[in-house]
C-alpha positions in Angstrom: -80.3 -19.6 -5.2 -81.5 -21.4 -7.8 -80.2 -21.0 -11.7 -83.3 -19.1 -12.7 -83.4 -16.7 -10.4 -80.2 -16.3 -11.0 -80.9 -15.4 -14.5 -83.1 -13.1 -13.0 -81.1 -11.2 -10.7 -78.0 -11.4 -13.5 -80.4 -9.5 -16.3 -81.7 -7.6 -13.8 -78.4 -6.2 -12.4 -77.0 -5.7 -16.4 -80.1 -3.5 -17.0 -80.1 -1.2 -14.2 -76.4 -0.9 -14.3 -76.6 -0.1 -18.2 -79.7 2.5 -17.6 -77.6 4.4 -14.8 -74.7 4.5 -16.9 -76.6 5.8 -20.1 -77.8 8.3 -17.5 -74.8 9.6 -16.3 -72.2 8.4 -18.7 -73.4 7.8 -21.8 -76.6 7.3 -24.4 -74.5 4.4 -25.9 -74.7 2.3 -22.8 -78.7 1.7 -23.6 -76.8 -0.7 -26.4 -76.4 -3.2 -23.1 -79.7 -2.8 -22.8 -81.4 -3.9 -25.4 -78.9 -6.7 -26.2 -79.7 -8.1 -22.7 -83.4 -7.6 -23.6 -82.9 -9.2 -27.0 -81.0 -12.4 -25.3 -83.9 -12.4 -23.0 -86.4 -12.9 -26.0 -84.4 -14.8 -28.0 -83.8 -17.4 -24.7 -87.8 -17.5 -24.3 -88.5 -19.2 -28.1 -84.8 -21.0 -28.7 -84.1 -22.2 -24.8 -80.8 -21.2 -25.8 -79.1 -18.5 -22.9 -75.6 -18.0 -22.5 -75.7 -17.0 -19.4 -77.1 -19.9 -17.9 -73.8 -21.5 -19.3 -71.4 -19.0 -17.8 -73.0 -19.6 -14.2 -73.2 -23.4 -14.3 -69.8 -23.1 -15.1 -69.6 -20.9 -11.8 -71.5 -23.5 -9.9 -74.8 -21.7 -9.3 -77.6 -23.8 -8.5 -75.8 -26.9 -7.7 -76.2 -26.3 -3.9 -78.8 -28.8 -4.0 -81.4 -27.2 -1.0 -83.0 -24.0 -0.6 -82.6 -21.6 2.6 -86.1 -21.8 3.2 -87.3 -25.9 3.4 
């Protein structure tokens, strides 16, 4: 998997995860929300995401090839 999709799947994830739990949990959980849709927005103009730092870190993306060619 490459680091951008990654990203993807990562703010993805967060999102769902933080709607289903202001659906049955909480309306306080939609703060996740909008604070991964902020860091999305913000990472579009600055190039600046933390995430992408946390999963370097983790070693996703250094796999070198992709499963399909």
């Amino acid at each position: 998997m490459t680091l951008e999709n990654a990203i993807r799947a990562l703010a993805g994830t967060m999102i769902l995860a933080s709607l289903a739990l202001a659906h049955y949990v909480s309306p306080n959980w939609l703060w996740l929300t909008a604070f991964v849709g902020a860091n999305l927005l913000q990472s579009a103009f600055t190039g600046f995401c933390p995430a992408e730092i946390i999963l370097r870190k983790l070693g996703v993306g250094k796999g070198g090839g992709s499963c399909c060619g």
